[in-house]
CHARMM internal coordinates of N, CA and C (Angstrom, degrees):
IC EDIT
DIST 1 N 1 CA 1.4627
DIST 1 CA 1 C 1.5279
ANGL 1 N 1 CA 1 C 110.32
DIST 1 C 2 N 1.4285
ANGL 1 CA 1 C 2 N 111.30
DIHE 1 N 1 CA 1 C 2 N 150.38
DIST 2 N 2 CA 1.4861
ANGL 1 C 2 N 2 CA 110.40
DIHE 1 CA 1 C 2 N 2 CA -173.90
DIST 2 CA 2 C 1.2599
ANGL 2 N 2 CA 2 C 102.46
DIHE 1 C 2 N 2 CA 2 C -119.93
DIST 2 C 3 N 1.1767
ANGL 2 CA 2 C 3 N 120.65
DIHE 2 N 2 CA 2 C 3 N 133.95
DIST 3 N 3 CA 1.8434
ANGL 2 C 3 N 3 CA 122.75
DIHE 2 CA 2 C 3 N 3 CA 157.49
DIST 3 CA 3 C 1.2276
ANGL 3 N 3 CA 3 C 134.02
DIHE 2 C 3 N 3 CA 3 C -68.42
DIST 3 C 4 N 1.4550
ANGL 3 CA 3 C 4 N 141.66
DIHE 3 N 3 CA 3 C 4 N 92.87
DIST 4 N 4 CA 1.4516
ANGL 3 C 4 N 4 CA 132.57
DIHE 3 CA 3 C 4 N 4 CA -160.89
DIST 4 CA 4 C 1.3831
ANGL 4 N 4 CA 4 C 91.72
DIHE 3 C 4 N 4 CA 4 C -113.80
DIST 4 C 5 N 1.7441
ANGL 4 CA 4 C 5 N 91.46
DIHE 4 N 4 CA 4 C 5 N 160.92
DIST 5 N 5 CA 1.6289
ANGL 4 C 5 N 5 CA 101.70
DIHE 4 CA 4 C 5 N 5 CA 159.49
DIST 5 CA 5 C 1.5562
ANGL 5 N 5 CA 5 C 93.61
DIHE 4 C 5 N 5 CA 5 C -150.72
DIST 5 C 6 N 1.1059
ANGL 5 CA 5 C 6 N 106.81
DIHE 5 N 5 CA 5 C 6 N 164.20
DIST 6 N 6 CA 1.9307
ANGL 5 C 6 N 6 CA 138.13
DIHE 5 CA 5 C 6 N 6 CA -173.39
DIST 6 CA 6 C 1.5021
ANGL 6 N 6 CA 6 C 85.81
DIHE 5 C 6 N 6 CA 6 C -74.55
DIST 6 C 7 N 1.4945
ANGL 6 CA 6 C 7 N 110.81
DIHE 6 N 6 CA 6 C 7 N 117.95
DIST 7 N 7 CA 1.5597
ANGL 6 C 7 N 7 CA 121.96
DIHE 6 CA 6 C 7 N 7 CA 173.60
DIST 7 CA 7 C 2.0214
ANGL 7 N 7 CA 7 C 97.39
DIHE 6 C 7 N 7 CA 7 C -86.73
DIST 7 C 8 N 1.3830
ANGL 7 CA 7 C 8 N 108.43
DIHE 7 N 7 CA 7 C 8 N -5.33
DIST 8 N 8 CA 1.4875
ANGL 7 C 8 N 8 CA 100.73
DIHE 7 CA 7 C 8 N 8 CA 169.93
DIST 8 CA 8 C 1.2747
ANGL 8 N 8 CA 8 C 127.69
DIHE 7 C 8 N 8 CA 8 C -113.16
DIST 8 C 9 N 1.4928
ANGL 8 CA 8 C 9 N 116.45
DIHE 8 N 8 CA 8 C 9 N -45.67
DIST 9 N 9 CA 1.7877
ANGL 8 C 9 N 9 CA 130.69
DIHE 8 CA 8 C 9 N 9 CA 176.27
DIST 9 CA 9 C 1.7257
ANGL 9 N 9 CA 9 C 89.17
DIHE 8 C 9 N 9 CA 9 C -81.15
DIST 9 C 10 N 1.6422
ANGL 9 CA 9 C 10 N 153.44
DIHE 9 N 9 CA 9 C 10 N -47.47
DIST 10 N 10 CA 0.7097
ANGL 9 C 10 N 10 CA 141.12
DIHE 9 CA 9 C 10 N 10 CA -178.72
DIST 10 CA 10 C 2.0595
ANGL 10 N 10 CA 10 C 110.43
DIHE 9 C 10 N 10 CA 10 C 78.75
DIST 10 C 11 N 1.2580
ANGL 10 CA 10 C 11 N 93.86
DIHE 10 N 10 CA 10 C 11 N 4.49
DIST 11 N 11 CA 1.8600
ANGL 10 C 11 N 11 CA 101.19
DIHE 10 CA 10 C 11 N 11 CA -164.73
DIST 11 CA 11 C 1.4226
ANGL 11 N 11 CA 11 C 109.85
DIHE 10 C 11 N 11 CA 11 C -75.76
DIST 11 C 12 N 1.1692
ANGL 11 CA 11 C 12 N 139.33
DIHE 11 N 11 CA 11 C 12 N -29.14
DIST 12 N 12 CA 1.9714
ANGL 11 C 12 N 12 CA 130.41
DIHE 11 CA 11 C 12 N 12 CA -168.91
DIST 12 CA 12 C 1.8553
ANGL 12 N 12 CA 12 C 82.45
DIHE 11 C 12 N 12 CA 12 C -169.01
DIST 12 C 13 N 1.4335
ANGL 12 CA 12 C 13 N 76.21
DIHE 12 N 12 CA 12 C 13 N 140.44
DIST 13 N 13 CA 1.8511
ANGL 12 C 13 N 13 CA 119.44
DIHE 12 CA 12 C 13 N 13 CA 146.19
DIST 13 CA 13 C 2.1702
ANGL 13 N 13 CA 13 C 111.45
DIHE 12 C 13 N 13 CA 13 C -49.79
DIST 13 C 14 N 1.3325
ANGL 13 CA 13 C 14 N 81.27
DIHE 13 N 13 CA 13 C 14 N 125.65
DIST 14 N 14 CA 1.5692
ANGL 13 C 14 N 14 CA 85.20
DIHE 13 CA 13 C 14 N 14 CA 178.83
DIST 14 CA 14 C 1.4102
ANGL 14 N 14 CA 14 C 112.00
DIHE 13 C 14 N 14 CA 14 C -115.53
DIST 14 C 15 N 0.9063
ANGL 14 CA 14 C 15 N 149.09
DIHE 14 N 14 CA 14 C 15 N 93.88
DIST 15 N 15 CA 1.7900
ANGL 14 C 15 N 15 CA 141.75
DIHE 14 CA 14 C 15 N 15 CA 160.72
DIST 15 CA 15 C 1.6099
ANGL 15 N 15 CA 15 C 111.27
DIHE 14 C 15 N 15 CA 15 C -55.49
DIST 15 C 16 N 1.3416
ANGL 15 CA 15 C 16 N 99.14
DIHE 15 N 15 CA 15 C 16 N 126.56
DIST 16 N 16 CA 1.9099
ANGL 15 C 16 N 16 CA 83.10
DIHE 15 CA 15 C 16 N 16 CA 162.45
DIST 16 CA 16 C 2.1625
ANGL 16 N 16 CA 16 C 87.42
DIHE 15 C 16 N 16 CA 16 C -156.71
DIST 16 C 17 N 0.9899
ANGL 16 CA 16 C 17 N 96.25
DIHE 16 N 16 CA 16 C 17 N 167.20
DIST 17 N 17 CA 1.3145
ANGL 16 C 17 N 17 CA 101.92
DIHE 16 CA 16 C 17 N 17 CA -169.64
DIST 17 CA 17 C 1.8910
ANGL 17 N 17 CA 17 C 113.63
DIHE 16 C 17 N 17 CA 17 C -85.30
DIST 17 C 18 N 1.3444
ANGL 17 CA 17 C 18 N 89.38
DIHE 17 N 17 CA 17 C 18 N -3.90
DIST 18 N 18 CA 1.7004
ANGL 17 C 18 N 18 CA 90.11
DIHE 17 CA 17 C 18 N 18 CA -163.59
DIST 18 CA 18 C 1.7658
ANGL 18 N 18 CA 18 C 96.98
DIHE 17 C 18 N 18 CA 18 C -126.55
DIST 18 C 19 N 1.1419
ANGL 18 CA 18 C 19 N 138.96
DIHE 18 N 18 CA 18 C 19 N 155.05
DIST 19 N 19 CA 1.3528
ANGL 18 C 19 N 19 CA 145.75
DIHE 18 CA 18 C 19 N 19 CA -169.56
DIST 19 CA 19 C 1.8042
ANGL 19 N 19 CA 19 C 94.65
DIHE 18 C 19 N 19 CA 19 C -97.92
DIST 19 C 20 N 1.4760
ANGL 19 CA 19 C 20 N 112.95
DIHE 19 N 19 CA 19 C 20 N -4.94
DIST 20 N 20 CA 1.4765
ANGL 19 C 20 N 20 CA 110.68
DIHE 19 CA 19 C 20 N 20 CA 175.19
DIST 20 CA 20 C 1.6677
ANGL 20 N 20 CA 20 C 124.21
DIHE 19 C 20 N 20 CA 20 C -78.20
DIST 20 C 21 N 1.1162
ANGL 20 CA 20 C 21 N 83.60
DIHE 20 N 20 CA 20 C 21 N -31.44
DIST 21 N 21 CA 2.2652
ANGL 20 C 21 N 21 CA 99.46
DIHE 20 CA 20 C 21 N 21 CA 170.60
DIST 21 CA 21 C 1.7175
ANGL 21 N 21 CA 21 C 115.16
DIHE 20 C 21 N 21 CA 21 C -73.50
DIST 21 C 22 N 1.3588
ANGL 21 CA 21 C 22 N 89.48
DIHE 21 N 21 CA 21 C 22 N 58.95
DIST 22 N 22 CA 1.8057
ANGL 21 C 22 N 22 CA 89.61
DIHE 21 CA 21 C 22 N 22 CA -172.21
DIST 22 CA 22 C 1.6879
ANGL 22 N 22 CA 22 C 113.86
DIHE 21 C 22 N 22 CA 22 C -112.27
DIST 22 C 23 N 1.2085
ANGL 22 CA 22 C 23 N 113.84
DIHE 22 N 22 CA 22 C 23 N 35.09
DIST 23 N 23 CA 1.3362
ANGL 22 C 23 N 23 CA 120.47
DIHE 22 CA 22 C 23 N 23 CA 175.19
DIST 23 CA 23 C 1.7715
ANGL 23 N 23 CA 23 C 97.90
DIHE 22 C 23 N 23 CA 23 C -118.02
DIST 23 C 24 N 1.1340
ANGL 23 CA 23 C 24 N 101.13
DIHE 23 N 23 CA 23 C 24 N 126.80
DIST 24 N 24 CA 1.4146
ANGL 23 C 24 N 24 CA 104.34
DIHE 23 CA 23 C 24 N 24 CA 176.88
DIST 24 CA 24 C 1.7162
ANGL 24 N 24 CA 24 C 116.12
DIHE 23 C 24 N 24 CA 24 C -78.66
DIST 24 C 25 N 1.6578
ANGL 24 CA 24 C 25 N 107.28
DIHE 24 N 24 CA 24 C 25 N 144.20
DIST 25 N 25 CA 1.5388
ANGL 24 C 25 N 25 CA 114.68
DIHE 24 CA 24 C 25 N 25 CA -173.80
DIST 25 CA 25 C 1.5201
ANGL 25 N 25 CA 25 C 110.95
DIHE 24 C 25 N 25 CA 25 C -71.87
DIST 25 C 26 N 1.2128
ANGL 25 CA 25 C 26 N 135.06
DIHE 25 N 25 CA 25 C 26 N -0.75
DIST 26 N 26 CA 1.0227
ANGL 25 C 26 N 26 CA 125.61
DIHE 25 CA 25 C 26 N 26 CA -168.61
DIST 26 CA 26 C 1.6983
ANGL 26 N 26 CA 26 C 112.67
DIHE 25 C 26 N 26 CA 26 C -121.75
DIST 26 C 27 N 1.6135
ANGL 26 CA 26 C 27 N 121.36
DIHE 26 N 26 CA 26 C 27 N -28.51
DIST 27 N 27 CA 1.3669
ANGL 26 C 27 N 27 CA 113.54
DIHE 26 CA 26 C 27 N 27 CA 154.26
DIST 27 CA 27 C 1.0484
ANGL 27 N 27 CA 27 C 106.66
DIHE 26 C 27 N 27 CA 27 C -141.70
DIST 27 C 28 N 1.3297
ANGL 27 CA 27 C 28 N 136.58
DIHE 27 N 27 CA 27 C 28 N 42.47
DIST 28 N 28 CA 1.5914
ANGL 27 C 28 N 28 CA 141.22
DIHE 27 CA 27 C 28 N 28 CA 157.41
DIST 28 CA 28 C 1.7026
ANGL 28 N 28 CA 28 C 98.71
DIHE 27 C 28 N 28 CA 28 C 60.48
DIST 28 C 29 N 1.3706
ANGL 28 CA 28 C 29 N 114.60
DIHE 28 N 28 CA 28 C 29 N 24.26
DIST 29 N 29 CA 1.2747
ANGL 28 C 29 N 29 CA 107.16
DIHE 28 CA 28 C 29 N 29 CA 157.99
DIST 29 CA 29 C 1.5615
ANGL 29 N 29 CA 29 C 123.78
DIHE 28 C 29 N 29 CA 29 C -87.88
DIST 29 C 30 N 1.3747
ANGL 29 CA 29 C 30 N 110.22
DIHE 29 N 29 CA 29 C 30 N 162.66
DIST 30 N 30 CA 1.6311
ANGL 29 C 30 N 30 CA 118.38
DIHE 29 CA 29 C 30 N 30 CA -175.22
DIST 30 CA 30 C 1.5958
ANGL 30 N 30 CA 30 C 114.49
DIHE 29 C 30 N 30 CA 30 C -52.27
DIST 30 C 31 N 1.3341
ANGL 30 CA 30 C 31 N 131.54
DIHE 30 N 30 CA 30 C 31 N 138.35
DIST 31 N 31 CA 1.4534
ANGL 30 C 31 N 31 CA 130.20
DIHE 30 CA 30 C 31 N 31 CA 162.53
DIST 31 CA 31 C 1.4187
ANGL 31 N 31 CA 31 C 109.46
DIHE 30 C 31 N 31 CA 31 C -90.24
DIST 31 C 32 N 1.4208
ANGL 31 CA 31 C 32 N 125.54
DIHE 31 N 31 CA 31 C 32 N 165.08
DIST 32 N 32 CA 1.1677
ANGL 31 C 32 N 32 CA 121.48
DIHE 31 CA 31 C 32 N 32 CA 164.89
DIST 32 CA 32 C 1.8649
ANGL 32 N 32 CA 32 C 94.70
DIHE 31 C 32 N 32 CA 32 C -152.41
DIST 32 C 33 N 1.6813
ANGL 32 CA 32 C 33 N 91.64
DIHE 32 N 32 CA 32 C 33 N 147.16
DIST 33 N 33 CA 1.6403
ANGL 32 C 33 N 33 CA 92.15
DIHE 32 CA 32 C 33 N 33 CA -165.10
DIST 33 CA 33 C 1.3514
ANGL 33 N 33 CA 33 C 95.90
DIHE 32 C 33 N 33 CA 33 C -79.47
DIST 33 C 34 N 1.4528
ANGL 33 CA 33 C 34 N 116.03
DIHE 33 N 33 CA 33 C 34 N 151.81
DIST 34 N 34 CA 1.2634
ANGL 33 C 34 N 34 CA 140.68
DIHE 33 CA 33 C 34 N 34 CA -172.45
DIST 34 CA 34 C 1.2892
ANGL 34 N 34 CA 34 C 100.82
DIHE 33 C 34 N 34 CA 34 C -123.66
DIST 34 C 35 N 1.5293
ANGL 34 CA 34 C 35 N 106.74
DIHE 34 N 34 CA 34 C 35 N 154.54
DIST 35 N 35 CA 1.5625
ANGL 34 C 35 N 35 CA 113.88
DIHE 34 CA 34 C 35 N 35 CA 171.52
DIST 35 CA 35 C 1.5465
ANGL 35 N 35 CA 35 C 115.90
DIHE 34 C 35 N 35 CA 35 C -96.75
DIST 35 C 36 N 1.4538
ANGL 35 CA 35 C 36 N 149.61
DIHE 35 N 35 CA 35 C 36 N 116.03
DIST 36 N 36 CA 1.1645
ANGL 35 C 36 N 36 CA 152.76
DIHE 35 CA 35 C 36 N 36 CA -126.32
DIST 36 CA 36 C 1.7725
ANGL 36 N 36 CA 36 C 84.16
DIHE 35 C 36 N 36 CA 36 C -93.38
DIST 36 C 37 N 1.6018
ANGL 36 CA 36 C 37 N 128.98
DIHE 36 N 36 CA 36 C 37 N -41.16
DIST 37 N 37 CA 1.3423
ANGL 36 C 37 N 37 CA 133.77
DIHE 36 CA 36 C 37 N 37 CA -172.20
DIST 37 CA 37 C 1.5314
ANGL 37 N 37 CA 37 C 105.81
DIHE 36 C 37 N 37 CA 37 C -46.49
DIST 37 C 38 N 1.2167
ANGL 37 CA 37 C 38 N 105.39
DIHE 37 N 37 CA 37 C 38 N -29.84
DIST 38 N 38 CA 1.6987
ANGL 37 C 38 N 38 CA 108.40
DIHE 37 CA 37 C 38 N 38 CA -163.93
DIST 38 CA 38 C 1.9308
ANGL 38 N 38 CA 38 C 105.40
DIHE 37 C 38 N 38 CA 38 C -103.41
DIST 38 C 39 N 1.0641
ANGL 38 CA 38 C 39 N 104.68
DIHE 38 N 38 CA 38 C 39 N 150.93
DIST 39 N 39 CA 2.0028
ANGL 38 C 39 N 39 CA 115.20
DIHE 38 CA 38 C 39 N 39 CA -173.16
DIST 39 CA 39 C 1.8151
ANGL 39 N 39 CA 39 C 96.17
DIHE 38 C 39 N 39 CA 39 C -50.38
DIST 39 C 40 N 0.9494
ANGL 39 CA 39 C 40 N 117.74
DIHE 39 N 39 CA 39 C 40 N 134.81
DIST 40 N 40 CA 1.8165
ANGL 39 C 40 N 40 CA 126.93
DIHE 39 CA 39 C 40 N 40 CA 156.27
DIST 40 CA 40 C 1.5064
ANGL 40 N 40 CA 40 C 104.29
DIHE 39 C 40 N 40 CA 40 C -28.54
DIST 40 C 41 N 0.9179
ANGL 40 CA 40 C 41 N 122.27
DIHE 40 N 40 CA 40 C 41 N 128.88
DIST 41 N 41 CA 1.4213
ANGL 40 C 41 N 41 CA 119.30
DIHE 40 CA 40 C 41 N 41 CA 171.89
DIST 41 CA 41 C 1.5607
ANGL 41 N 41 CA 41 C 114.41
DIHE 40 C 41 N 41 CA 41 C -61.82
DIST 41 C 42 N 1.6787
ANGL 41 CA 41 C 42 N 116.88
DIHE 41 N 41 CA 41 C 42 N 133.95
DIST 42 N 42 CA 1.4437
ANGL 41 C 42 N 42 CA 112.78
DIHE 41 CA 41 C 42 N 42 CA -162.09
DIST 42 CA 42 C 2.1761
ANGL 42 N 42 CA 42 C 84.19
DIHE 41 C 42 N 42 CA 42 C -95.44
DIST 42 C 43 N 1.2480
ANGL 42 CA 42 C 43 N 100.81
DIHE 42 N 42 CA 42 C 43 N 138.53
DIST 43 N 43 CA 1.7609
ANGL 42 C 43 N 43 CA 115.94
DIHE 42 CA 42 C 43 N 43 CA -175.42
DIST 43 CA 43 C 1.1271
ANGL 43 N 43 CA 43 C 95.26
DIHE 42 C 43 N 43 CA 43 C -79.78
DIST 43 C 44 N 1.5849
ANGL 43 CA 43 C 44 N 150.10
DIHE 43 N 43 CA 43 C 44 N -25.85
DIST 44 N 44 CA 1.6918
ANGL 43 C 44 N 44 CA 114.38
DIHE 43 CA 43 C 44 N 44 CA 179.84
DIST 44 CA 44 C 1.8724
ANGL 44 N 44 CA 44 C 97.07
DIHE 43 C 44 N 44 CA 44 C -100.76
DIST 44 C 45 N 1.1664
ANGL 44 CA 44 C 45 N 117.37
DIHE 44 N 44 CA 44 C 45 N -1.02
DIST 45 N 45 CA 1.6731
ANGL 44 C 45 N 45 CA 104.39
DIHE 44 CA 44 C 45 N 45 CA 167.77
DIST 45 CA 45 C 1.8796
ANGL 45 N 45 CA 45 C 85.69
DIHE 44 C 45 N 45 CA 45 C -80.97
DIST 45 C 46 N 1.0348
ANGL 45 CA 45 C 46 N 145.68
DIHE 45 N 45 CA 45 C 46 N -72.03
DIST 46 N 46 CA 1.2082
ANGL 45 C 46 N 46 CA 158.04
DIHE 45 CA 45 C 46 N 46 CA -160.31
DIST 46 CA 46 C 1.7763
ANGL 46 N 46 CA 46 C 97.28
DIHE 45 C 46 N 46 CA 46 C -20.31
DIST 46 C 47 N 1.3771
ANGL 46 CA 46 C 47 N 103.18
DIHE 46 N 46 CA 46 C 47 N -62.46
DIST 47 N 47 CA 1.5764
ANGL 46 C 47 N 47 CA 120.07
DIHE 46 CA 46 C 47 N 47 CA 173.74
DIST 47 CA 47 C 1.1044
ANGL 47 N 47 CA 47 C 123.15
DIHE 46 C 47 N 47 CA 47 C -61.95
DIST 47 C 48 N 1.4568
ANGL 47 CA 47 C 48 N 116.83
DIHE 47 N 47 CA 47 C 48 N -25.29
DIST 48 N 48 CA 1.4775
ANGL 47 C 48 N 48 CA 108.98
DIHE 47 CA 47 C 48 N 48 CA -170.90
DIST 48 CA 48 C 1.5252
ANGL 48 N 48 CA 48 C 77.63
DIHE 47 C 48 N 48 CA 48 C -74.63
DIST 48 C 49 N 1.4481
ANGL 48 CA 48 C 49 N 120.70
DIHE 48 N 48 CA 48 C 49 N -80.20
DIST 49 N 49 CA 1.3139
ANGL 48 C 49 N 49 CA 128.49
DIHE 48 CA 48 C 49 N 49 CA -159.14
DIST 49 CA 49 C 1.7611
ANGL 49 N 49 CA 49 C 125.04
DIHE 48 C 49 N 49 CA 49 C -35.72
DIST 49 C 50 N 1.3805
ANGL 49 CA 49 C 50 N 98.88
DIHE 49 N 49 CA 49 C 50 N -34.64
DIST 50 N 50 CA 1.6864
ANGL 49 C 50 N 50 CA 103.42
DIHE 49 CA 49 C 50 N 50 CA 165.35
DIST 50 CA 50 C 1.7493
ANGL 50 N 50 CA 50 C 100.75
DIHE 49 C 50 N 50 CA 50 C -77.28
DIST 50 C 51 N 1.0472
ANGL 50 CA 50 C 51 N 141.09
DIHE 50 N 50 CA 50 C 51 N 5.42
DIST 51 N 51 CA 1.7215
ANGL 50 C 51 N 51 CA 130.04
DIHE 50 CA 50 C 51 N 51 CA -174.49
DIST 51 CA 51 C 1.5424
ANGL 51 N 51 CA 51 C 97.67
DIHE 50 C 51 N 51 CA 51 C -95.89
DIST 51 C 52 N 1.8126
ANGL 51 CA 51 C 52 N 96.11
DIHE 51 N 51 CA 51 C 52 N -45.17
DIST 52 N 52 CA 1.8474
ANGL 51 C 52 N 52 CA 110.96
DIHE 51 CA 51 C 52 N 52 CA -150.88
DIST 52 CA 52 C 2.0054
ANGL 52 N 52 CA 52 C 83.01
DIHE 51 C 52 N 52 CA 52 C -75.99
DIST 52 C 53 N 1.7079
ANGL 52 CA 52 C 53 N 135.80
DIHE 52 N 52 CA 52 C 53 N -9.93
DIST 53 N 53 CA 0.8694
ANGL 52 C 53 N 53 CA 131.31
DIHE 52 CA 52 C 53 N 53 CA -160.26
DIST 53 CA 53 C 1.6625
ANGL 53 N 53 CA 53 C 115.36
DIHE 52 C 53 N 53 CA 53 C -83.57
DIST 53 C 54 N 1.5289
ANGL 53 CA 53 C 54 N 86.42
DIHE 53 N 53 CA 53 C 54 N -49.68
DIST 54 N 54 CA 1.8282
ANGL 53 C 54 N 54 CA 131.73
DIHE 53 CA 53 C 54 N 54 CA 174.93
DIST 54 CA 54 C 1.5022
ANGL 54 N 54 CA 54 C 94.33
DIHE 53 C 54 N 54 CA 54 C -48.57
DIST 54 C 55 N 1.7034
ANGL 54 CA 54 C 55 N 101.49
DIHE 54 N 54 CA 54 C 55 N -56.36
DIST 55 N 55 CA 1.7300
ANGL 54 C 55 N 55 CA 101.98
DIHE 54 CA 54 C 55 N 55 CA -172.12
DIST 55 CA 55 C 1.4391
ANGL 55 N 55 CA 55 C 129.41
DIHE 54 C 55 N 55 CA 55 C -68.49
DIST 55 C 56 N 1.0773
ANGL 55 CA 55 C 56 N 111.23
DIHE 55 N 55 CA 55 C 56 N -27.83
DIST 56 N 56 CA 1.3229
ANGL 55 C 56 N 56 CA 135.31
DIHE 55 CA 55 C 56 N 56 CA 158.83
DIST 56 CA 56 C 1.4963
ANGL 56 N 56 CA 56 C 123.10
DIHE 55 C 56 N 56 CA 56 C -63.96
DIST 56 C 57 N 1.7536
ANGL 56 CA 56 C 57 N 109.14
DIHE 56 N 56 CA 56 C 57 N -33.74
DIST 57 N 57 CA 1.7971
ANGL 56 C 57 N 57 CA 94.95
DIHE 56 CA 56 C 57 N 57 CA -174.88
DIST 57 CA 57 C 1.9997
ANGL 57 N 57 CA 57 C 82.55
DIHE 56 C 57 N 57 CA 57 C -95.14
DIST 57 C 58 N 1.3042
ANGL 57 CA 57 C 58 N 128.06
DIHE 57 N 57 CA 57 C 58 N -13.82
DIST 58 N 58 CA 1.9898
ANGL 57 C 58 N 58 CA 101.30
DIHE 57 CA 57 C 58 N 58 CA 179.39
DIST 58 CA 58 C 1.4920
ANGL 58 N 58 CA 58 C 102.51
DIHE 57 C 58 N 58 CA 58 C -92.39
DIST 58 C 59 N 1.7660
ANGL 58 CA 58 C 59 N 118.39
DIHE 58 N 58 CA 58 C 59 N 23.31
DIST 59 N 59 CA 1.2643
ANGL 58 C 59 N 59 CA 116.02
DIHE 58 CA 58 C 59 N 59 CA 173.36
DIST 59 CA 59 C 1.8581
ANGL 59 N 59 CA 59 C 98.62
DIHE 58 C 59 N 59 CA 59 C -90.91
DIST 59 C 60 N 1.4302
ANGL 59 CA 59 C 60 N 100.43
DIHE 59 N 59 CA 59 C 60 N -47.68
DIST 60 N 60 CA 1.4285
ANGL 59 C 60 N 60 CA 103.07
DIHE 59 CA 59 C 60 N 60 CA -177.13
DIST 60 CA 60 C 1.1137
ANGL 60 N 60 CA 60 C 109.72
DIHE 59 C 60 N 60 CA 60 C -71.54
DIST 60 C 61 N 1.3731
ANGL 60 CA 60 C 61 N 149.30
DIHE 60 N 60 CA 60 C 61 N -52.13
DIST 61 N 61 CA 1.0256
ANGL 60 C 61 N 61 CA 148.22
DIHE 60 CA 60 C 61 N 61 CA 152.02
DIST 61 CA 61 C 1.2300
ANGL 61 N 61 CA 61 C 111.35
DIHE 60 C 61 N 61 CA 61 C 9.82
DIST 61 C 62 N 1.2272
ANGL 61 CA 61 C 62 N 120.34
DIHE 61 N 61 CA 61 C 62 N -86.32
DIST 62 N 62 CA 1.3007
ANGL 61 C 62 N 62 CA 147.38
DIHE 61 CA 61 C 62 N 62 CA -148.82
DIST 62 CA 62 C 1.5843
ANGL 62 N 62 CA 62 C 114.95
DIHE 61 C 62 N 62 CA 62 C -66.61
DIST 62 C 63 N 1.5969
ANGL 62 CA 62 C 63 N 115.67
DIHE 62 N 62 CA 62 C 63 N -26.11
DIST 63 N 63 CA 1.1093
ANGL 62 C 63 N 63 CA 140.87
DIHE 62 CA 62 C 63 N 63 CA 139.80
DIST 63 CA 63 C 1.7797
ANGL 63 N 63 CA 63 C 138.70
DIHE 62 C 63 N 63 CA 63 C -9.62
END
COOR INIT
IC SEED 1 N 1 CA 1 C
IC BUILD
């Protein structure tokens, strides 16, 4: 069994047996398996960290 969660709505834990059920039921956003040992991922650290990521790859970019 795999643990997913919505890398966008961020709302419930998904189990599915196959790494192919990776669109989430609630806004057809992407899952990605998570490890249940570790805290739910909190969604506005999630964002900062995908922004400070974004900002960082049109730093190199630009290069």
């Amino acid at each position: 069994m795999y643990k997913l969660q919505c890398t966008s709505c961020h709302t419930k834990w998904y189990t599915a047996n196959s790494m192919t059920d990776m669109i989430c039921e609630n806004c057809k956003g992407e899952l990605i398996e998570v490890d249940e040992n570790f805290p739910k991922i909190d969604p506005e650290r999630f964002r900062r960290q995908q922004e400070m990521m974004m900002a960082q790859n049109k730093n190199t970019d630009s290069e």
